[in-house]
C-alpha positions in Angstrom: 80.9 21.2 34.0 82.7 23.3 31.5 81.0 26.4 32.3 81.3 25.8 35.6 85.2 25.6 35.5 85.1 28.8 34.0 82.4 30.8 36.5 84.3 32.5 39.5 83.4 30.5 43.0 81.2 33.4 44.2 78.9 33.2 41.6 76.1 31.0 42.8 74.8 28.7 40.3 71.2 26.5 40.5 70.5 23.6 38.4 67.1 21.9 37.1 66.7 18.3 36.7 65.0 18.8 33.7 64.1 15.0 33.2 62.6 14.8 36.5 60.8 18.6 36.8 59.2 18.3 33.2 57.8 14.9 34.2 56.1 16.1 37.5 54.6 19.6 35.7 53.7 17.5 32.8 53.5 13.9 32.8 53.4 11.3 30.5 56.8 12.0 28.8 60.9 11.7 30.5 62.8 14.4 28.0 66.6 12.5 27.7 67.7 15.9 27.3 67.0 19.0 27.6 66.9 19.6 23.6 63.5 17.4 24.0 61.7 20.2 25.7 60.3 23.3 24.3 61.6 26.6 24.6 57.8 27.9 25.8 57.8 24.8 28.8 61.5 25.2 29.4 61.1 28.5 31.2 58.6 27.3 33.7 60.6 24.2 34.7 63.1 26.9 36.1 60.9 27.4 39.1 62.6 23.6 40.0 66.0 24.7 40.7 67.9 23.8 43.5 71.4 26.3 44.0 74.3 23.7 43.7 75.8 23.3 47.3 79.6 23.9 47.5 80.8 19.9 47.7 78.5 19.5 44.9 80.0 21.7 42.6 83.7 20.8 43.6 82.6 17.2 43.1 81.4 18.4 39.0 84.7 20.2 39.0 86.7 17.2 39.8 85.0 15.5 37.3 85.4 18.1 34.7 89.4 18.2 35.4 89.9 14.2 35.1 87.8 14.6 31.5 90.1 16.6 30.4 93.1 14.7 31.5 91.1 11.3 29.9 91.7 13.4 26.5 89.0 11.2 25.3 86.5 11.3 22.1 83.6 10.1 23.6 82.0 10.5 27.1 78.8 9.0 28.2 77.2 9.7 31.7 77.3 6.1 33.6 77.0 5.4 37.1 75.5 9.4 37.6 79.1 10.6 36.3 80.6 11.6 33.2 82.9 9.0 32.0 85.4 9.1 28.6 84.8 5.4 26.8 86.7 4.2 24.2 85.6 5.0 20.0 84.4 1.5 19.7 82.0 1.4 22.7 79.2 0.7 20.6 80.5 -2.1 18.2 79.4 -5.0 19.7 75.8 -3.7 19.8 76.0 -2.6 16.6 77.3 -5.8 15.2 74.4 -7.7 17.8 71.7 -5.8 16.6 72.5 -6.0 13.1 73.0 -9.8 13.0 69.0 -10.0 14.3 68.4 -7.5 11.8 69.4 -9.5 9.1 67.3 -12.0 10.3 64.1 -10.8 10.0 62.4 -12.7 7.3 62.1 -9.1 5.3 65.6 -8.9 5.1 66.3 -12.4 3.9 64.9 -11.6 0.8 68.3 -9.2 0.1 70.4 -12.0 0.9 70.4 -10.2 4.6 71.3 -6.6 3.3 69.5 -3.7 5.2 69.9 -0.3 4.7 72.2 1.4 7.4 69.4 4.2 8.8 67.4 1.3 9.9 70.6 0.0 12.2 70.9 3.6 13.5 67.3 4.4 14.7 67.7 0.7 16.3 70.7 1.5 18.6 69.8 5.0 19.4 66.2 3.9 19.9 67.6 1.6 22.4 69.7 3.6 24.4 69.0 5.3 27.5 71.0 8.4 26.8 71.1 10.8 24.2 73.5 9.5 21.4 74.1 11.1 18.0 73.0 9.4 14.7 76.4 10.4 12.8 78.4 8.9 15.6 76.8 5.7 15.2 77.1 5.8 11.4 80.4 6.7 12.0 81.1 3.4 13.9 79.2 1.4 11.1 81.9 2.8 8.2 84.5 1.7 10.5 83.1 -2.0 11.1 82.6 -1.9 6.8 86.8 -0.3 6.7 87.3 -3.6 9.6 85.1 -6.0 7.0 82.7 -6.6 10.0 80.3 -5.6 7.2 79.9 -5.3 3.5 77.7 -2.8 1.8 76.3 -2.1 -1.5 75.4 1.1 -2.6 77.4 5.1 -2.1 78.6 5.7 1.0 77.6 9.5 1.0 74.4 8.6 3.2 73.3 6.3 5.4 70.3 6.6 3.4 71.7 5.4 0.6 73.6 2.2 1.4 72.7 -1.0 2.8 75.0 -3.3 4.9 75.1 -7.4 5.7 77.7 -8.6 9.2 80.6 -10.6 7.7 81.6 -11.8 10.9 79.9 -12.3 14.1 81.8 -10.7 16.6 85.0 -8.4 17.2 87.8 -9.5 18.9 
């Protein structure tokens, strides 16, 4: 949507479902994204692409312009749009997810401690969308800052530490 803002109206411009074209050439596998493809089967999916009709492209450019009002930090594409969500989007998942983590009869052994990758790969794992791991980790030092969770260990990776829920929900 960016670029588009910024190309002149009489440049045509064609776009590739990329989700959709790599799973009817190759089968099998939905990319999220089109970092999930190579660069070699990338090319052919070009042969896909539709030119974006005029209300189409007016209706991304709309879009585009009430993101940037929005100001926001984080976007996520829901209901087929582009939307601006709030930092904390993800915190009650987080905090969900790791309560059944500490469950497991693995982690009772720690007194309900995990380490914090594990809680990452879960919620990205889970998600339907492209997410990045730092901005979950991210959310996880803000819950341990809120004392949603404790931690032992150095906070330099989430390699490094493990986490435990101190509370079960956020208000």
């Amino acid at each position: 949507m960016c670029l588009l803002a910024n190309l002149p109206n009489s440049i045509p411009v064609s776009v590739v479902m990329v989700s959709q074209a790599y799973y009817k050439r190759y089968g099998k596998f939905r990319p999220r994204s089109t970092g999930e493809v190579s660069p070699e089967k990338l090319f052919s999916l070009m042969e896909d692409a539709k030119i974006l009709s005029q209300r189409a492209r007016s209706r991304y450019l709309t879009n585009w312009n009430r993101l940037l009002e929005d100001n926001g930090n984080l976007r996520l594409r829901k209901n087929r749009q582009v939307e601006t969500v709030p930092e904390d989007y993800f915190d009650q998942e987080i905090i969900e997810r790791a309560k059944r983590i500490s469950r497991e009869k693995f982690h009772r052994k720690s007194d309900g401690f995990f380490y914090a990758v594990r809680l990452v790969g879960e919620i990205i794992g889970r998600q339907k969308q492209r997410i990045r791991d730092d901005l979950i980790e991210w959310r996880i030092r803000c819950l341990i800052q809120r004392n949603v969770f404790t931690y032992q260990g150095t906070l330099t990776s989430m390699r490094l530490y493990m986490i435990k829920s101190v509370i079960d929900s956020i208000d």
